[in-house]
C-alpha positions in Angstrom: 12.2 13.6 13.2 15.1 12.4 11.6 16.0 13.7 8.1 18.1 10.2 6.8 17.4 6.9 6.9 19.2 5.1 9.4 21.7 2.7 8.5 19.0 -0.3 9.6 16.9 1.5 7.2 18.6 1.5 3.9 19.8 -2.1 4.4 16.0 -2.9 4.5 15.6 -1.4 1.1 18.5 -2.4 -0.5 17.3 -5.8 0.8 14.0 -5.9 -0.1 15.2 -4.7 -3.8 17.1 -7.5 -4.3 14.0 -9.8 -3.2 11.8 -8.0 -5.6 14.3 -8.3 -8.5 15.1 -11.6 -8.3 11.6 -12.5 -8.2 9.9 -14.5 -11.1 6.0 -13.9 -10.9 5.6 -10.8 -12.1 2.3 -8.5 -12.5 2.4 -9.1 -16.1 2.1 -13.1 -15.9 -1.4 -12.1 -14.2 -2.8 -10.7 -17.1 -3.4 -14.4 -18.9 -3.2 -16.7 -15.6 -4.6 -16.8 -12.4 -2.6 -15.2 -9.5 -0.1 -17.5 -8.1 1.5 -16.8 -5.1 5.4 -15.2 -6.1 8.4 -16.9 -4.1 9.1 -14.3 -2.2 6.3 -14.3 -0.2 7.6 -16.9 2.0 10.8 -14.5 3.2 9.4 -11.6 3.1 6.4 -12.3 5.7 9.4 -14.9 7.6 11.6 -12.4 8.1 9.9 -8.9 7.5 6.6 -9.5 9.6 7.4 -8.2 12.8 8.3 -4.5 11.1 6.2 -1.5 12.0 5.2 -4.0 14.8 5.1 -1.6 18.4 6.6 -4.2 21.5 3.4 -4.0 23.3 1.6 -5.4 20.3 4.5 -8.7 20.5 6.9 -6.5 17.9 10.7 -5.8 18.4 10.1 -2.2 18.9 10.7 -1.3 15.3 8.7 2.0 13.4 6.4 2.7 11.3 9.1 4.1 8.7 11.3 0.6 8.7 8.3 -1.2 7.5 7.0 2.1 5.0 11.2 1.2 3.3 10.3 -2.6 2.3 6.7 -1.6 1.3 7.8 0.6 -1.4 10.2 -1.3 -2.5 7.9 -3.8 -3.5 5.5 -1.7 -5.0 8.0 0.0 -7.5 8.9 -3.5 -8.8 5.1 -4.1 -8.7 5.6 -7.8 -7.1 1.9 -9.5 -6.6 2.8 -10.2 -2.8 0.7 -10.3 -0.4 3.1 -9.0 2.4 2.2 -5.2 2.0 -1.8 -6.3 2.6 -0.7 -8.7 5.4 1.7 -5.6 7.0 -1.8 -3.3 6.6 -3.7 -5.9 8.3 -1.1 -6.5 11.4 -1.0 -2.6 11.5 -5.0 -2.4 12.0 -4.4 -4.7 14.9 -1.7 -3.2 16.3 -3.7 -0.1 17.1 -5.6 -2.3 20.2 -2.1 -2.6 21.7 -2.4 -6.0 22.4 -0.1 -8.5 21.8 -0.7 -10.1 18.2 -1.2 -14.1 17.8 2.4 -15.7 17.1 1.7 -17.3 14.0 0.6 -14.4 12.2 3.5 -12.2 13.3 5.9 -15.2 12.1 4.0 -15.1 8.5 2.6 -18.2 9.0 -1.1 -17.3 9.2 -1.4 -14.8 6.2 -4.3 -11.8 6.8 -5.3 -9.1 4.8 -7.7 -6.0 6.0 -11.1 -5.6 5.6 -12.8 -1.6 6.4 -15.9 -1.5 6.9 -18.7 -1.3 4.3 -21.8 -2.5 6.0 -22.9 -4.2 8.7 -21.7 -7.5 7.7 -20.1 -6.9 4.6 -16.7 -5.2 3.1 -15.4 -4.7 -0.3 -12.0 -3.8 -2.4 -10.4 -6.8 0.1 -7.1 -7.5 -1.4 -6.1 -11.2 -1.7 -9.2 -12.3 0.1 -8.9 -15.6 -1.2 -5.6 -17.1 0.0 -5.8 -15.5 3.2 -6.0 -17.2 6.7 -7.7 -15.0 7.9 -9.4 -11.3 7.9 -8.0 -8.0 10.0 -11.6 -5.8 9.5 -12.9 -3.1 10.8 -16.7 -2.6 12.1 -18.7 -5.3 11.8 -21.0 -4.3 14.9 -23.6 -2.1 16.1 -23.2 1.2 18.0 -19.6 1.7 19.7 -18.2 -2.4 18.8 -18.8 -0.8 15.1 -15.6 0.5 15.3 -13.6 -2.3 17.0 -10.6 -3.8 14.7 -11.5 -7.6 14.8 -9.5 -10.8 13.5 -12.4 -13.2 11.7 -12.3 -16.0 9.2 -11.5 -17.9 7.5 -14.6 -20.3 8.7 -17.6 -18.2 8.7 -16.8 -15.6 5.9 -17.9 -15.8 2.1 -15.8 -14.5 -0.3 -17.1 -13.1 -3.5 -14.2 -12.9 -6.0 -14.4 -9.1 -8.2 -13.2 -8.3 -11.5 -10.2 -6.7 -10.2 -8.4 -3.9 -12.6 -4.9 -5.2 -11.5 -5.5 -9.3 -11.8 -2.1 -9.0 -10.3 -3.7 -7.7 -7.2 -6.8 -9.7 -7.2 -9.8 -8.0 -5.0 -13.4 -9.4 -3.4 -16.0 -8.8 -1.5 -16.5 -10.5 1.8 -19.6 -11.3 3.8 -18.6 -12.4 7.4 -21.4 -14.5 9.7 -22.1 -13.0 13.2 -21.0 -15.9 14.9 -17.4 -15.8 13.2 -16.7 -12.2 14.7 -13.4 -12.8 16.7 -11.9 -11.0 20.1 -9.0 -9.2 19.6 -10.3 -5.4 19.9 -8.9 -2.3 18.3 -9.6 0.9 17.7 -10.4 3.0 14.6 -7.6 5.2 14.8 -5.1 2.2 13.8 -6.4 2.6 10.5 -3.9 5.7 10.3 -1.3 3.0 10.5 -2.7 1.0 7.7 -3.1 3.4 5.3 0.2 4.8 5.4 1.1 0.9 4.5 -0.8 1.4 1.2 0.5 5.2 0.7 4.2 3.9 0.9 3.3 1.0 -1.9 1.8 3.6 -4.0 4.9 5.8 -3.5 6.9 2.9 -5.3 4.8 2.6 -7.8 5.2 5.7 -9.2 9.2 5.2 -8.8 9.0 2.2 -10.7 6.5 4.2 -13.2 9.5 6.9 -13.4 12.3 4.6 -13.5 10.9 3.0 -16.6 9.8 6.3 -18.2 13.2 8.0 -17.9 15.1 4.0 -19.3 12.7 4.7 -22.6 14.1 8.1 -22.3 17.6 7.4 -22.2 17.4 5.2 -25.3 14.9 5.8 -27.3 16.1 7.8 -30.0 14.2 11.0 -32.9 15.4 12.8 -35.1 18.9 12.1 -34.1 18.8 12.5 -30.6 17.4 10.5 -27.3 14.0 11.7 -26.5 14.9 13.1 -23.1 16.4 15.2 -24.4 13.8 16.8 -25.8 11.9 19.3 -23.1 8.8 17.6 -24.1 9.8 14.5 -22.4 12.7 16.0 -19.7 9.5 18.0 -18.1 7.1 15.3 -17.7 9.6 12.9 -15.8 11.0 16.1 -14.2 7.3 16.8 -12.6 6.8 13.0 -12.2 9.4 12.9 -10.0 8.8 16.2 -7.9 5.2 15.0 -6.9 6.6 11.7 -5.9 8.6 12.7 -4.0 6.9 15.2 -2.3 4.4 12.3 -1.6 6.8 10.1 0.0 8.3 12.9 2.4 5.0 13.3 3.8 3.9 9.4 4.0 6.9 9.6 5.9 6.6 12.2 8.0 3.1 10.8 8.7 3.9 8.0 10.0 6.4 9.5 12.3 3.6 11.6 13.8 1.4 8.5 13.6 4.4 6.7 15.7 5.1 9.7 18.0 1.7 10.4 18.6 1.6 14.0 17.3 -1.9 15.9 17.7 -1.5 16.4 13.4 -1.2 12.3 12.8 -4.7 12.3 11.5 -4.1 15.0 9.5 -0.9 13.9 7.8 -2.2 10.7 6.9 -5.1 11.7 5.3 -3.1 14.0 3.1 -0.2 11.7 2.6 -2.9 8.8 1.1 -4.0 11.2 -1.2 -0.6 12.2 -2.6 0.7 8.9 -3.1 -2.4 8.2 -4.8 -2.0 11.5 -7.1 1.7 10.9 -7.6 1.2 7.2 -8.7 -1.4 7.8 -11.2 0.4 10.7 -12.5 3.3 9.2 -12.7 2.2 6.1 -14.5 0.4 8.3 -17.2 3.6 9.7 -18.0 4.8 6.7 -18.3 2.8 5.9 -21.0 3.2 9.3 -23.0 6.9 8.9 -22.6 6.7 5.6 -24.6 4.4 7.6 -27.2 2.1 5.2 -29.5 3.9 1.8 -28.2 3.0 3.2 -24.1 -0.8 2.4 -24.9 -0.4 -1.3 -26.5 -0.8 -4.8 -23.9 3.1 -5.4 -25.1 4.4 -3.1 -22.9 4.6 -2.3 -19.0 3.7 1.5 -17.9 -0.4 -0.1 -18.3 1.1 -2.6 -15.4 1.0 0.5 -13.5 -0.9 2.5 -13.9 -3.6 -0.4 -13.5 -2.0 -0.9 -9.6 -1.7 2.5 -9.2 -5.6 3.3 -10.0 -7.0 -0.1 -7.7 -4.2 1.1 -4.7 -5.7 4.7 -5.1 -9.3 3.3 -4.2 -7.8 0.7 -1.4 -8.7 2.3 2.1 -10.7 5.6 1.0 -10.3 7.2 -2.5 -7.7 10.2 -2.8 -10.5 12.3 -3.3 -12.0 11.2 -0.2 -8.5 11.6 1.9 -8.3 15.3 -0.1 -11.7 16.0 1.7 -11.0 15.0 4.7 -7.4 16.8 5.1 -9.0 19.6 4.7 -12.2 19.1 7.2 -10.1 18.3 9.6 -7.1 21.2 8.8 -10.2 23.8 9.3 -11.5 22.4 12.1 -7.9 22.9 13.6 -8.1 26.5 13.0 -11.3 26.4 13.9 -10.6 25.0 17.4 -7.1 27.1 17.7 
């Protein structure tokens, strides 16, 4: 595995930065209006959809890595796109290995994944209600309940939810037998979506640390900036050590995940949980590091640590990844 980006790599991010910052709907506009669809949504699934797309599945050939680069980029500016739910849903299909319909690898036909929650039924979708179209899991009995399916929109009910993050707006979905599609997939390519949601939540606790340490730098006490103070320098100082830490190993996930590395399962299941744990911690940090102001509507760390908290429970809970890293870790040894 490579320890640096490669050159392709940082001009992704630096790219995707400038999208994000430039961009005019923000998370907090959500909080008293319905979610609009930001501008950038129409670049970013244009000219970003066919990242993390394998050639086999009708991709370019580009990893798992380039497309984890613009994800959390977007997630530490907090933009309400839907790309990163549309990049987890082409990612569920791409574990089939078959070549993906045109339209939605050119952005034009907008999905979002669906894991299963019942026989006919899935919650916690993300942007359920714009979408063309539904990448979800199960759906079936015995072995075709695993099977990665493309359904919807005709056929499928959606049931809006009261979602924490209005920004990220959620529902349930309740899909008619008859609207089951045929494009087949197998469970394991929900490795690759996860990691899409681990790199968001990676970003969000940059952002969440990036706006902690700017209240640091100027707010002043008792004569002096407050990050100065140990107080505060520790807090950002840990912050920043678990984030990282969780965004060395979504990457190194999804470079098992992309190499095909006997651990994949392993990693990713940790790496989810991390980025969950590192975005939540970071973001209440956040809001100690603005001190009595950090808890009012008037200013940002609630943005997110609200994203932060719904992202955490999209695609199994961190405490549920936590469990699982460490069935499958002694089941390893076990086996070994």
């Amino acid at each position: 595995m490579r320890a640096t980006f490669t050159q392709e790599q940082l001009e992704i991010g630096k790219t995707v930065h400038a999208i994000a910052e430039g961009e005019a709907v923000t998370a907090r506009a959500a909080l008293s209006a319905p979610w609009t669809a930001p501008a950038c949504d129409g670049p970013l699934l244009r000219d970003f959809g066919l990242l993390g797309v394998p050639t086999a599945a009708g991709g370019i050939g580009s990893g798992l890595i380039d497309l984890l680069v613009a994800v959390e980029a977007l997630g530490e500016h907090l933009v309400p796109s839907r790309y990163p739910a549309h990049a987890a849903a082409v990612q569920l299909l791409c574990g089939a290995g078959t070549e993906l319909p045109a339209d939605v690898l050119e952005g034009t036909r907008v999905l979002t994944p669906a894991v299963d929650a019942g026989p006919s039924s899935w919650t916690l979708v993300r942007y359920a209600a714009p979408a063309d179209g539904f990448a979800v899991l199960g759906g079936g009995d015995g072995d075709d309940s695993r099977r990665v399916r493309i359904v919807g929109p005709a056929g499928v009910t959606v049931t809006p939810r009261q979602s924490l993050d209005p920004s990220l707006p959620l529902s349930d979905l309740t899909v008619a037998a008859t609207a089951i599609g045929s494009v087949p997939g197998v469970a394991a390519a929900v490795d690759r979506a996860t990691l899409v949601v681990a790199a968001e939540l990676c970003g969000v606790a940059q952002g969440a640390i990036e706006l902690a340490a700017g209240q640091a730098r100027t707010r002043r006490q008792f004569g002096r900036v407050i990050g100065s103070f140990q107080g505060v320098a520790f807090q950002l100082a840990e912050a920043a050590t678990v984030r990282k830490a969780a965004w060395d190993l979504t990457l190194y996930a999804a470079w098992a995940v992309d190499n095909a590395r006997p651990d994949a399962g392993i990693q990713v299941h940790a790496a989810k949980a991390a980025a969950g744990r590192a975005a939540v911690f970071a973001a209440e940090r956040c809001i100690q590091v603005h001190g009595g102001m950090g808890i009012t509507m008037e200013a940002d760390p609630h943005l997110y640590l609200r994203r932060a908290l719904v992202l955490d429970a999209v695609l199994g809970a961190g405490s549920w990844h936590r469990r699982r890293t460490g069935e499958l870790r002694i089941a390893a040894r076990r086996g070994a």
